[in-house]
KOLLUM-43749 format. One record per residue: x, y, z of N, C-alpha, C, O in turn. Coordinates in pm, whole numbers, plus 50000, padded with zeros to 5 digits. Example, Ala and Ser with C-alpha at 12.3 -4.5 7.8 and 13.67 -1.06 7.14 Angstrom:
<kegus>
513194943150780512304955050780513204967050780514244966850846/512854977550708513674989450714512905000350787513415011450804/
</kegus>
This chain:
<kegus>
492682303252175493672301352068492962303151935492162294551899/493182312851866494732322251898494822331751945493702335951974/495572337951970495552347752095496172360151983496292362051862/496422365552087497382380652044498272378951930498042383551818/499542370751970500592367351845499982364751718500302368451605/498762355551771499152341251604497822353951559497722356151439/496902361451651496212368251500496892382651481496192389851411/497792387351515498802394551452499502397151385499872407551332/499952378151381500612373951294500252372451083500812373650975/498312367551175497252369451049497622381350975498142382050864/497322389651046496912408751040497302409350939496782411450830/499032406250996500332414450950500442406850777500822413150679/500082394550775500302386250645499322392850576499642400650487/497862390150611496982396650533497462414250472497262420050365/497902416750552497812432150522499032438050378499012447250295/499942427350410501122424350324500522418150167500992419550054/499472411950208499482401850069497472408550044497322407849922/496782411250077495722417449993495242426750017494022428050006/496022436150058495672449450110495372460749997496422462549936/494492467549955494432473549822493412463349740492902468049638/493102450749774492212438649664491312443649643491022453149717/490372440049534489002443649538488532432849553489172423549506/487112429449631486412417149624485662417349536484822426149517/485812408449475484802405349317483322398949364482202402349325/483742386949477482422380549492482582373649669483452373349756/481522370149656481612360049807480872349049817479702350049782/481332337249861480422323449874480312320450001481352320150068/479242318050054479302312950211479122296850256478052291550285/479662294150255479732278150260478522272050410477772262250418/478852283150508478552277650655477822288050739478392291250844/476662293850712475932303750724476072306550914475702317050967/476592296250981476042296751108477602307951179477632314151286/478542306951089479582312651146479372328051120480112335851179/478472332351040478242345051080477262352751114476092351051079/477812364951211477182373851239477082391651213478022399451194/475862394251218474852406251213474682406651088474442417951046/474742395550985474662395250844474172380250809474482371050884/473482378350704473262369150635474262367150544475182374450507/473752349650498474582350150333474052357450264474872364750208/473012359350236472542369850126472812381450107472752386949997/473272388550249473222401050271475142404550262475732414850228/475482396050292477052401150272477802401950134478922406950117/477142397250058477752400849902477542410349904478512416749861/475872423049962476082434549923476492445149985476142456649959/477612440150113477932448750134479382449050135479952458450188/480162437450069481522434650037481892436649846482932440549793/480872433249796481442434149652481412445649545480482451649492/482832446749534483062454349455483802465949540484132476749491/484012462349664484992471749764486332466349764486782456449707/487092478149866488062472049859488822472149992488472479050087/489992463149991490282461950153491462465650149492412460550089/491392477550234492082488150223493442488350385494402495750405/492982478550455493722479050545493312464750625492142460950625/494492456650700493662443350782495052448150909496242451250913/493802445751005494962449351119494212439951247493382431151231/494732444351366494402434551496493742442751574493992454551548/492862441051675492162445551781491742430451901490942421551875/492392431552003492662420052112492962408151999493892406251920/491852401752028491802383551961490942385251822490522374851770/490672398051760490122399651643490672404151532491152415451538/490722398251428491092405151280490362409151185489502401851136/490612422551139489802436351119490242434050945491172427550898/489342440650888489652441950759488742454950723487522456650726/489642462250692488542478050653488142474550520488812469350430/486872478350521486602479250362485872491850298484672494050307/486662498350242486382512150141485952512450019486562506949928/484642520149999483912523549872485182536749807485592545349885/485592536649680486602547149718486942547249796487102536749859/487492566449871487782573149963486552568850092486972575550186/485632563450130484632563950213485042550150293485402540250230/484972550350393485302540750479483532531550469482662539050512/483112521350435482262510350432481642503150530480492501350570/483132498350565482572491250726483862480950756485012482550714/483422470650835484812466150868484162444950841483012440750844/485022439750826484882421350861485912421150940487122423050928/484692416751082485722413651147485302398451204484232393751243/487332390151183487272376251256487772374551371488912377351409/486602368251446487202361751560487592346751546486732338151521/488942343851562488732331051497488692315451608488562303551582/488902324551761488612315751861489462301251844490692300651843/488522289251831490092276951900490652275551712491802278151677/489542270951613490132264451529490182273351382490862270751283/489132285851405489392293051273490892300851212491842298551286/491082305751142491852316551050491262318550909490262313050862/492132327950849492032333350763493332329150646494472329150691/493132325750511494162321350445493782326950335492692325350280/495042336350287495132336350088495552324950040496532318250072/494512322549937494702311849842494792315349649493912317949566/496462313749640496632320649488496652306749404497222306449295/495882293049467496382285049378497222278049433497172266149403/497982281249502499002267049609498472264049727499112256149797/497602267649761496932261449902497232245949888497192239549783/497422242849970497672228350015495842221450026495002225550105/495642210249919494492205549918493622202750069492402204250077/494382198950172493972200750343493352209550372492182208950411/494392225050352493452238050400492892241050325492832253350318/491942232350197490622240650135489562230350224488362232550213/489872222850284488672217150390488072225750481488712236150466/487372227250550486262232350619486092246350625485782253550720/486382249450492486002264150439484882264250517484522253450562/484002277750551483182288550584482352298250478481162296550453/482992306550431482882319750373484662321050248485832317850270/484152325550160485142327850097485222340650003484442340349908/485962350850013486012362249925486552361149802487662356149820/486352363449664487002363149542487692375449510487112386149527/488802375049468489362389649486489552389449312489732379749239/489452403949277489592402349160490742400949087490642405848974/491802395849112492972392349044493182374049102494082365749105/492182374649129491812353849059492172348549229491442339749276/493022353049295492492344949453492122345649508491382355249485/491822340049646490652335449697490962336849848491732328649898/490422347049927490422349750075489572341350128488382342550099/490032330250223488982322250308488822322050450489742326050521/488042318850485487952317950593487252303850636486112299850610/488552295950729488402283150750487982280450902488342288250991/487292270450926487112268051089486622258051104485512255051061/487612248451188487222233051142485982227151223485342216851199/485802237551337484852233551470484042244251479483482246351586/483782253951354483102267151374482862274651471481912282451476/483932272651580483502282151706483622296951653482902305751699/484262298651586484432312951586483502323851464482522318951407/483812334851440482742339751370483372352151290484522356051308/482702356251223482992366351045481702377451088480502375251069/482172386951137481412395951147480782406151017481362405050909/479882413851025479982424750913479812433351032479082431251129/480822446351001479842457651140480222470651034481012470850941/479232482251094479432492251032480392502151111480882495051199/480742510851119481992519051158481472518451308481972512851406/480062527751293480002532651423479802520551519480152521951636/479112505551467479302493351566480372490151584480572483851688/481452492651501482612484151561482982492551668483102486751776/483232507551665483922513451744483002513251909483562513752018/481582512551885480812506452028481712495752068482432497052166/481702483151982482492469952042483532469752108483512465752224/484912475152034485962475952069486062481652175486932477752252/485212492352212485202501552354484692496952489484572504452585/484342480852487484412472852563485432467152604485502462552718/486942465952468487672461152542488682462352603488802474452619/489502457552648490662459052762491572469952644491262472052527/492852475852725494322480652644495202468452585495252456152595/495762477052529496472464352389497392462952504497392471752590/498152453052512499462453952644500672453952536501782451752583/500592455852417501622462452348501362475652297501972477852193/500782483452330500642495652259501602504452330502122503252441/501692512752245503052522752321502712529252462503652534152525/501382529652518501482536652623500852526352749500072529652839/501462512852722500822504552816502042506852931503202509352898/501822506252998502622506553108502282495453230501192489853232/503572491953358502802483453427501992489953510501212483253578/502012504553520500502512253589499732512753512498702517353562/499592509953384498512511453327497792495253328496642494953285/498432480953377498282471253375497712471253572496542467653584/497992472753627497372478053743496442477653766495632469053801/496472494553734495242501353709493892493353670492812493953730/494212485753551493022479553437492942467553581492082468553669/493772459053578492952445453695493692448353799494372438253815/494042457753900494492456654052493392453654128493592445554219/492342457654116491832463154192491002444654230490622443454346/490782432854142489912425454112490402409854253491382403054283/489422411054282489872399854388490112379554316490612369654369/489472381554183490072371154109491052365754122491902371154193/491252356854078493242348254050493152353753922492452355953823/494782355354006495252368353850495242358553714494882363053606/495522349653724495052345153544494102346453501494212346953379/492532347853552491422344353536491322366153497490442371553429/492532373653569492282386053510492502389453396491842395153309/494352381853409494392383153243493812379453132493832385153023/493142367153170492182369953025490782370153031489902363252980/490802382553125489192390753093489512400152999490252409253034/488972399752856489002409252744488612422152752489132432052701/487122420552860487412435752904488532441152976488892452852961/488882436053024490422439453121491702442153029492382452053056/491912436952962493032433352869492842425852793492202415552808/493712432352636493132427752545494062420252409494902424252328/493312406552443494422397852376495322384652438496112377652374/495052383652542495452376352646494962366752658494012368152735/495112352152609494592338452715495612332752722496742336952701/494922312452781495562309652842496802308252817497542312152907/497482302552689498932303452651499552312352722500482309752797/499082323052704500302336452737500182337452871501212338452937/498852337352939499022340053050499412330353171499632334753284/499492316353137499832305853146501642313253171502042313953287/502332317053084503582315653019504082331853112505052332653187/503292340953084503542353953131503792348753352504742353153415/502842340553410503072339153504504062332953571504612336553675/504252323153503505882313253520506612324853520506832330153629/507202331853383508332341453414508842350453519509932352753570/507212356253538507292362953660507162355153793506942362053893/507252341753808507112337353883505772338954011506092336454128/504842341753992503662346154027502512333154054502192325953958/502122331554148501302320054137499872322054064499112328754135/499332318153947498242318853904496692319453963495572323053928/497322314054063495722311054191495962328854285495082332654362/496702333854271496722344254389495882356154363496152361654256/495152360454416493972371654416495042384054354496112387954401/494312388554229495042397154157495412407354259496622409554269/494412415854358494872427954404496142426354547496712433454630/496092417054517497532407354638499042413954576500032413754649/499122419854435499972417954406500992428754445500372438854479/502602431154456502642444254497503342448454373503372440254281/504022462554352504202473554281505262466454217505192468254095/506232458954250507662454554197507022438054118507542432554020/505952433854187505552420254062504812422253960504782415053860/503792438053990503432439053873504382446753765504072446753646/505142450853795506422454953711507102445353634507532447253520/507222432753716507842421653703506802413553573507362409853471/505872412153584504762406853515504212416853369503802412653261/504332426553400503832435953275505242432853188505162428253074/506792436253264507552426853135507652419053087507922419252967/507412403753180506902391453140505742392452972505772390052851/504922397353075504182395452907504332400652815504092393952714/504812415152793505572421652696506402412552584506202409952465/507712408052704508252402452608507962392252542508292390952424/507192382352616506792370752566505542371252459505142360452414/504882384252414503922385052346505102390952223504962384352120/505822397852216506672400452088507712388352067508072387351950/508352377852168508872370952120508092358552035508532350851949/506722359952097506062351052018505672356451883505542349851779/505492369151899505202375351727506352371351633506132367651518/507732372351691508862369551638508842356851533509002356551412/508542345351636508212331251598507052327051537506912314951519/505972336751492505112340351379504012327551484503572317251434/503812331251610502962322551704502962308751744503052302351638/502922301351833502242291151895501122280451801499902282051812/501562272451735500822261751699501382244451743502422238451718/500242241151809499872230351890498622215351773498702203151768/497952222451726497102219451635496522222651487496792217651377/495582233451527494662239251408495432256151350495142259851236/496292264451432496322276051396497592272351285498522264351284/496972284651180497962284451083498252296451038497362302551098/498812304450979499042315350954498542317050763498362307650685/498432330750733497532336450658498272326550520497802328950409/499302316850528499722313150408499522295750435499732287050351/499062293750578498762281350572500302273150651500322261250680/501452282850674501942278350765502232278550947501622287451007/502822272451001502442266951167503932277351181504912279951112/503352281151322504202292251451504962282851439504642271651398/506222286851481507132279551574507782284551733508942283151773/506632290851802506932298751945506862283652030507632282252126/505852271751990506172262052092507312256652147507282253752266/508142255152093509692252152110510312263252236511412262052290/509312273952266510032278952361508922280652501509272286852601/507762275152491506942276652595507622266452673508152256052633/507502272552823508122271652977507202268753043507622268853159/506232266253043505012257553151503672255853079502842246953099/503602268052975502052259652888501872246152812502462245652704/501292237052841501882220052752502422214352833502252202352809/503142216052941504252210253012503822205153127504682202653211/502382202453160502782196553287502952181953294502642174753199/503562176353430504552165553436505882168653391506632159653429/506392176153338507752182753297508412190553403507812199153467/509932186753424510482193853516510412209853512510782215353408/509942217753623510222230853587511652241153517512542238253597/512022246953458512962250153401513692259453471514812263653443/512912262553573513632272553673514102264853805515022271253854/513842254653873514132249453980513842234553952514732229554020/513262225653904513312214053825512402205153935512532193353968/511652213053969510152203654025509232204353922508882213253845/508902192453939507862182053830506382200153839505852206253932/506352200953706505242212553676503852203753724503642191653734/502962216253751501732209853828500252214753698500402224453623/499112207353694498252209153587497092208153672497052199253757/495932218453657495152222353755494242228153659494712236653583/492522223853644491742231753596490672239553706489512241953672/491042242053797490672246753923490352260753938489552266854008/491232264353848491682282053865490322286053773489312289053836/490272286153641489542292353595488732285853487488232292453395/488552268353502488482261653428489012258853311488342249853260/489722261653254491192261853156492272255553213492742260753314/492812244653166494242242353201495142246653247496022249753168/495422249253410496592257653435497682250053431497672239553495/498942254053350499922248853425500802257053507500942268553466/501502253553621502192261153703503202249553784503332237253782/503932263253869505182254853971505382256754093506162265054139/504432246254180504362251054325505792251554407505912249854528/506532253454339508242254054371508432269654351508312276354453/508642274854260508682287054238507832299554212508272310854231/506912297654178505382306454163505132306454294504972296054358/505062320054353504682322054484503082332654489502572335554597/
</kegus>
């Protein structure tokens, strides 16, 4: 957490609200959250550029940064359980200027941060040709226009794993934990413990829509917040109101109304599931 939605959701805010900025300056508050760069070393390779585009790649948010016309390099966040990213024009809520990280000064007076209350996560610097090594590790977007459920197959059929533990292998697919895949399996009714290549041609059909939809209905609801995730303005998802077995166990199932079951067995992560209907 956060997954696919809620840093999409980042992307899409960021990209809306400082896209075109120039960074004037940078302060690093928490040296340990980043990597392949120092504090010292990232003022000179952020200031006085500009960020020319912020978009998503799996569970990461990208920020291009261009000298002029010349592509620079990229910051990229992973923001894992408790980080994000927030513009601050001056109304930030005195709360989210707590456990700042790193902070960009943009030159029209606000302030790009990057917050993380438990620093798991991290602020990359990479140069073109590293990022595009990285990314080529990971899984297909399962929203991109040419995902298909053969192309979802294809990527984990073959893996004798429990299929949750496939979906969120990042090399496998990209963007996926437990929330969704938690949520993607209920729909399809699929038991989480069952050896991915078990599955046949009509469940993975069944399951590639599952998550489809449930990854755009959660974009809809601007993501899933439970705790720490907030979106690029400092406000909370409202997709919880519609999760169907993630959070829920001890809760009647919504499809057949046996008590939901909670199991860290599968992949050490919290499963929840419904030994009633998940077959």
């Amino acid at each position: 957490m956060p997954e696919l939605p809620e840093t999409e959701t980042i992307a899409r805010d960021l990209n809306a609200r400082v896209r075109d900025a120039r960074i004037r300056d940078v302060q690093v508050a928490r040296e340990d959250v980043l990597r392949g760069v120092t504090a010292l070393e990232l003022p000179l390779h952020v200031k006085g550029r500009h960020i020319r585009t912020v978009w998503r790649r799996a569970k990461l948010i990208v920020l291009d940064l261009f000298n002029a016309d010349e592509l620079a390099g990229h910051i990229v966040v992973q923001p894992r359980f408790t980080g994000g990213l927030l513009v601050d024009d001056g109304t930030l809520p005195a709360e989210l200027r707590e456990y700042l990280t790193v902070s960009f000064m943009l030159e029209d007076d606000r302030q790009l941060h990057y917050r993380d209350v438990r620093r798991l996560g991290t602020l990359a610097w990479m140069l073109p040709a590293q990022f595009d090594t990285y990314a080529g590790t990971l899984g297909p977007e399962p929203l991109g226009e040419t995902f298909s459920s053969a192309t979802l197959r294809e990527s984990l059929g073959a893996s004798t794993r429990a299929v949750k533990a496939s979906l969120m292998d990042q090399t496998k697919l990209a963007g996926v934990g437990n929330i969704y895949a938690t949520e993607a399996l209920w729909d399809a009714g699929i038991d989480p413990s069952r050896e991915t290549r078990s599955l046949s041609d009509a469940e993975w059909d069944v399951l590639h829509e599952a998550l489809q939809r449930i990854l755009t209905a959660s974009i809809d609801a601007r993501g899933t917040s439970f705790r720490d995730y907030r979106d690029a303005s400092g406000g909370r998802g409202a997709y919880v109101s519609q999760l169907r077995a993630y959070g829920r166990e001890g809760h009647p199932c919504g499809r057949c109304g046996r008590r939901l079951i909670g199991t860290h067995a599968i992949d050490g992560r919290n499963t929840v599931f419904c030994a009633g209907c998940q077959y």
